[in-house]
Chimera marker file (.cmm) of the C-alpha trace (Angstrom):
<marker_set name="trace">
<marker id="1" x="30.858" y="11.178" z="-106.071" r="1" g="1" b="0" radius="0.5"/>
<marker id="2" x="32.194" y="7.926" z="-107.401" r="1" g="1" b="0" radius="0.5"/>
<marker id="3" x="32.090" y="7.238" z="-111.107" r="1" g="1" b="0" radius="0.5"/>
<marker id="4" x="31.491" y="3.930" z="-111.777" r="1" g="1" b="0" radius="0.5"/>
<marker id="5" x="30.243" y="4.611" z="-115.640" r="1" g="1" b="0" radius="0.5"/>
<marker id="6" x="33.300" y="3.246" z="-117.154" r="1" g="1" b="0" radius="0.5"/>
<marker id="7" x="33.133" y="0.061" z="-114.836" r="1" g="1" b="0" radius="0.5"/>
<marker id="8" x="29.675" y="-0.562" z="-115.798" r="1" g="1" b="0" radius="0.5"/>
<marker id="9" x="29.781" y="0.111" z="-119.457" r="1" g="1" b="0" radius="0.5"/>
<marker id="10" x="32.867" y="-2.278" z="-119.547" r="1" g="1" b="0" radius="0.5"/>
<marker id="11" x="30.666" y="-4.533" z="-117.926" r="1" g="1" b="0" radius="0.5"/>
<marker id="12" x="27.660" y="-4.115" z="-120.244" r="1" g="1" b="0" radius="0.5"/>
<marker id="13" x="29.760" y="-4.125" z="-123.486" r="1" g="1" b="0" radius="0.5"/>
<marker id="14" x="31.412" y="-8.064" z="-122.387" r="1" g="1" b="0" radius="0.5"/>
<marker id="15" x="27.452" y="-9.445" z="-122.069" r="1" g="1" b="0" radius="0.5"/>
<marker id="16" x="26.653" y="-12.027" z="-124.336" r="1" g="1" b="0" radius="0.5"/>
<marker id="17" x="23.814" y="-10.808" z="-125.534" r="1" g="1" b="0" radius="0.5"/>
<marker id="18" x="22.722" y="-7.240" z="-124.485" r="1" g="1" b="0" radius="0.5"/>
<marker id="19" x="19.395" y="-7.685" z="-124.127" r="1" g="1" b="0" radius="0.5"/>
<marker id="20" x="16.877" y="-5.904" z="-121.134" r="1" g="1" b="0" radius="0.5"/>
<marker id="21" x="17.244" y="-8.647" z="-119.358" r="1" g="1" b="0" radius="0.5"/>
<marker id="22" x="20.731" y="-9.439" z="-119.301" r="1" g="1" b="0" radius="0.5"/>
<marker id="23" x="21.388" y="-5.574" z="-118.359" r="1" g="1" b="0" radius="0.5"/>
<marker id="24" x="19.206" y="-5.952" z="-115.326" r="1" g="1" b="0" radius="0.5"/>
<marker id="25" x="20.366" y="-8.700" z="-113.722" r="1" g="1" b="0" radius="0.5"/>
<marker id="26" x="24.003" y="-7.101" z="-114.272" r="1" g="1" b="0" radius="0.5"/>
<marker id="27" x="22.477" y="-4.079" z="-113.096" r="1" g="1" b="0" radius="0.5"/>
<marker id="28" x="21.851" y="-6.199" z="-109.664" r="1" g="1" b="0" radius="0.5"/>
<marker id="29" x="24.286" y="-8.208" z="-109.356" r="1" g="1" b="0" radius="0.5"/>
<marker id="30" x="26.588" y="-4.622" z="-109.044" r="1" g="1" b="0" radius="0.5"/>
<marker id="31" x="24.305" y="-3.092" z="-106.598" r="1" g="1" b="0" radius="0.5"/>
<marker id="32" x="24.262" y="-6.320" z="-104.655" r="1" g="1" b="0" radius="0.5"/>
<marker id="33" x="28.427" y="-6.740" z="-105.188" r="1" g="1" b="0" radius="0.5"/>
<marker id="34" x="28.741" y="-2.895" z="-104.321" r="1" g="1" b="0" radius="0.5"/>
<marker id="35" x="26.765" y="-2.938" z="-100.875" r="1" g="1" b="0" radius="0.5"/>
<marker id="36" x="28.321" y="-6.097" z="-99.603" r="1" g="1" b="0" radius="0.5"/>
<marker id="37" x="31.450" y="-4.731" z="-100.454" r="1" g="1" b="0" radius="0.5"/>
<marker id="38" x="30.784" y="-1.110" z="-98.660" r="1" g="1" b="0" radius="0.5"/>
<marker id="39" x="29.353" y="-3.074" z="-95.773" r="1" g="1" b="0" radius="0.5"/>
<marker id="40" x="32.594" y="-4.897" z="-95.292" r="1" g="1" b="0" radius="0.5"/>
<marker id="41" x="35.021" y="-2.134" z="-94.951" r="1" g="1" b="0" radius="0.5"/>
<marker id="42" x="36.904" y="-1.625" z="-91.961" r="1" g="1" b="0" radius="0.5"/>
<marker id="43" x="36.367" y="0.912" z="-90.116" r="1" g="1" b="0" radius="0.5"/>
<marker id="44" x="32.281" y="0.197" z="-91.261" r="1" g="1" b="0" radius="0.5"/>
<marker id="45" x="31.064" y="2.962" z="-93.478" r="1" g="1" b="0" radius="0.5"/>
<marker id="46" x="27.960" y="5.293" z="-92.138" r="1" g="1" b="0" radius="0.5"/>
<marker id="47" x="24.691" y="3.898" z="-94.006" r="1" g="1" b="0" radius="0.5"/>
<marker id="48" x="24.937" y="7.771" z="-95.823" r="1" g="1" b="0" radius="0.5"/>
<marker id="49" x="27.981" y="6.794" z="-97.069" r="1" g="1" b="0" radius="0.5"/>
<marker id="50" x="26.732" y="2.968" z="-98.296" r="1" g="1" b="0" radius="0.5"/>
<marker id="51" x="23.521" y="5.057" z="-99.967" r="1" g="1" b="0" radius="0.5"/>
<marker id="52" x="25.426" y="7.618" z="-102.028" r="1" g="1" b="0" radius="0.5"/>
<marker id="53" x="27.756" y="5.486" z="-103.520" r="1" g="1" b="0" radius="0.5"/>
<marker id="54" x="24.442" y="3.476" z="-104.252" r="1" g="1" b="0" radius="0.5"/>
<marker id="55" x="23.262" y="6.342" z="-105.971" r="1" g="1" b="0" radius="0.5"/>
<marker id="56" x="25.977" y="7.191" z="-107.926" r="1" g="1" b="0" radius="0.5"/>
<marker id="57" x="25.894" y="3.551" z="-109.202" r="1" g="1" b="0" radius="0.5"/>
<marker id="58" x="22.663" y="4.318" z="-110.046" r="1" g="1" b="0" radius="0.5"/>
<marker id="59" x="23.067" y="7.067" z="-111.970" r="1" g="1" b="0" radius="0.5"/>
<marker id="60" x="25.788" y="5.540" z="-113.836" r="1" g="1" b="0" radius="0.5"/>
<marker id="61" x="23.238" y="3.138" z="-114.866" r="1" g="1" b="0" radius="0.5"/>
<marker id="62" x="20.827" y="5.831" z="-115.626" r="1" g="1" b="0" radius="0.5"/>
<marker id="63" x="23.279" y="7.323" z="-118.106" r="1" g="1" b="0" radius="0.5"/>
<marker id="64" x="24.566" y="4.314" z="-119.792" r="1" g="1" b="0" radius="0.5"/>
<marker id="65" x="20.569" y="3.918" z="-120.738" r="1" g="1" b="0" radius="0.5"/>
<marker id="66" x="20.066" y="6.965" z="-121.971" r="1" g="1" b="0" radius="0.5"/>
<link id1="1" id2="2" r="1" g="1" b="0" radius="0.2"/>
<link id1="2" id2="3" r="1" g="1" b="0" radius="0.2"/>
<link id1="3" id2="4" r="1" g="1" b="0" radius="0.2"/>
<link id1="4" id2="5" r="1" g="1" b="0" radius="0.2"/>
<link id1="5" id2="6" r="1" g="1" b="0" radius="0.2"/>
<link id1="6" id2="7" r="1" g="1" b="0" radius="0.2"/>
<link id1="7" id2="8" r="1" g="1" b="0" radius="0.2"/>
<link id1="8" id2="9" r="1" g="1" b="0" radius="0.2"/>
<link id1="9" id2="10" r="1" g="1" b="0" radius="0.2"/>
<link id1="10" id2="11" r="1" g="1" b="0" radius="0.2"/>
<link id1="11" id2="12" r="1" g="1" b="0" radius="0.2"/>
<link id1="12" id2="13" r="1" g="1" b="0" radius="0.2"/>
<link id1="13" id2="14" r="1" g="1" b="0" radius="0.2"/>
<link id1="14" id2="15" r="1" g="1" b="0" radius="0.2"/>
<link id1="15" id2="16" r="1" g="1" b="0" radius="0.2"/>
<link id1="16" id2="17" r="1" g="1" b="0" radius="0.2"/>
<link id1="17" id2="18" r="1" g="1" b="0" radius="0.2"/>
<link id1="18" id2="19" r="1" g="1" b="0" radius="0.2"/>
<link id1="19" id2="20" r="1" g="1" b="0" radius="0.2"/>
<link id1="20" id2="21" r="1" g="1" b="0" radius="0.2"/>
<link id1="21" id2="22" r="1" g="1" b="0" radius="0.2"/>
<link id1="22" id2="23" r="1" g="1" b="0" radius="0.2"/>
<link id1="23" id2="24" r="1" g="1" b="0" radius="0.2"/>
<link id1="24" id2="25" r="1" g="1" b="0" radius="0.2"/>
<link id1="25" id2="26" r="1" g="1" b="0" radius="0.2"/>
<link id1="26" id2="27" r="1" g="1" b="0" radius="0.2"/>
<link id1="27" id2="28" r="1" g="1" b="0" radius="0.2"/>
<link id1="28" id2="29" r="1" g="1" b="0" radius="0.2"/>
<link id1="29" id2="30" r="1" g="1" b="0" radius="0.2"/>
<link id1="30" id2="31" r="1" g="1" b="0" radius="0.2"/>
<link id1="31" id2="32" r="1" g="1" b="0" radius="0.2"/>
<link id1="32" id2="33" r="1" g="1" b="0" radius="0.2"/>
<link id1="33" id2="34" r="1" g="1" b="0" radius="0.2"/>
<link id1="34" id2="35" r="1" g="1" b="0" radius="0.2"/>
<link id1="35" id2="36" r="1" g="1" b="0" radius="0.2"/>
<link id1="36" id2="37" r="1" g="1" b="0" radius="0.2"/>
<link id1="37" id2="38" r="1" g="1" b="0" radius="0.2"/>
<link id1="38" id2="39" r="1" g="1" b="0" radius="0.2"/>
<link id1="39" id2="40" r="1" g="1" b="0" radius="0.2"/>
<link id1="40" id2="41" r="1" g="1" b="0" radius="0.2"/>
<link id1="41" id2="42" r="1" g="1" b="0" radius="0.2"/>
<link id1="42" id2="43" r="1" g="1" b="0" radius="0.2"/>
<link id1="43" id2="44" r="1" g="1" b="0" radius="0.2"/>
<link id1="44" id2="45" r="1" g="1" b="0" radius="0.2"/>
<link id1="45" id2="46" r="1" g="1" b="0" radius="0.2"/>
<link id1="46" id2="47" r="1" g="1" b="0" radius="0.2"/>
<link id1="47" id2="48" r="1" g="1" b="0" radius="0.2"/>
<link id1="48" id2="49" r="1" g="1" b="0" radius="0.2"/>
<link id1="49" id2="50" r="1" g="1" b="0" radius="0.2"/>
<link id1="50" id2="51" r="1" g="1" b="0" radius="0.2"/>
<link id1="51" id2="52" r="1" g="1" b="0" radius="0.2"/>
<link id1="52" id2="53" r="1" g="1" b="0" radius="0.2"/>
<link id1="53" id2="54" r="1" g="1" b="0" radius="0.2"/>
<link id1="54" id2="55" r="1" g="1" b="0" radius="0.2"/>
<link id1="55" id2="56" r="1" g="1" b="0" radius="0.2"/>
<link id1="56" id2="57" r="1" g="1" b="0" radius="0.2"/>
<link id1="57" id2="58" r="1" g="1" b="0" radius="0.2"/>
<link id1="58" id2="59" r="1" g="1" b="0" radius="0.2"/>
<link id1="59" id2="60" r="1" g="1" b="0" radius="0.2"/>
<link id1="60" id2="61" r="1" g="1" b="0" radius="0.2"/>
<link id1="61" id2="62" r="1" g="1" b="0" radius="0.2"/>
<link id1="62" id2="63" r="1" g="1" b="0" radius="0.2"/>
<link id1="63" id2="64" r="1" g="1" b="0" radius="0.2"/>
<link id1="64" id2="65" r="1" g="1" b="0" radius="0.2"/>
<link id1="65" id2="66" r="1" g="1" b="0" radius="0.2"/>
</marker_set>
């Protein structure tokens, strides 16, 4: 399980203004960076793979909310 907490509360400490709405579209622009990243990788990743590290974005996200 990857731990991308610290990468994301970085991330969500450096906003402007940390509203709701700032935090989500961080929120996607990470999901949307991590997948296209995953997707490019050489030899290609199984889509099990992709989804977990998804998920453990996700969580990350969960638990920097509270």
């Amino acid at each position: 399980m990857a731990d991308y907490y610290p990468l994301i509360s970085r991330a969500v400490a450096g906003l402007e203004k940390n509203s709701g709405e700032n935090r989500r579209a961080l929120y996607e622009r990470a999901r949307k960076a991590l997948v296209d990243q995953l997707r490019g990788v050489q030899p290609p990743l199984s889509e099990t793979d992709i989804t977990q590290a998804w998920r453990d974005l996700r969580r990350s996200m969960r638990d920097l909310a509270g």
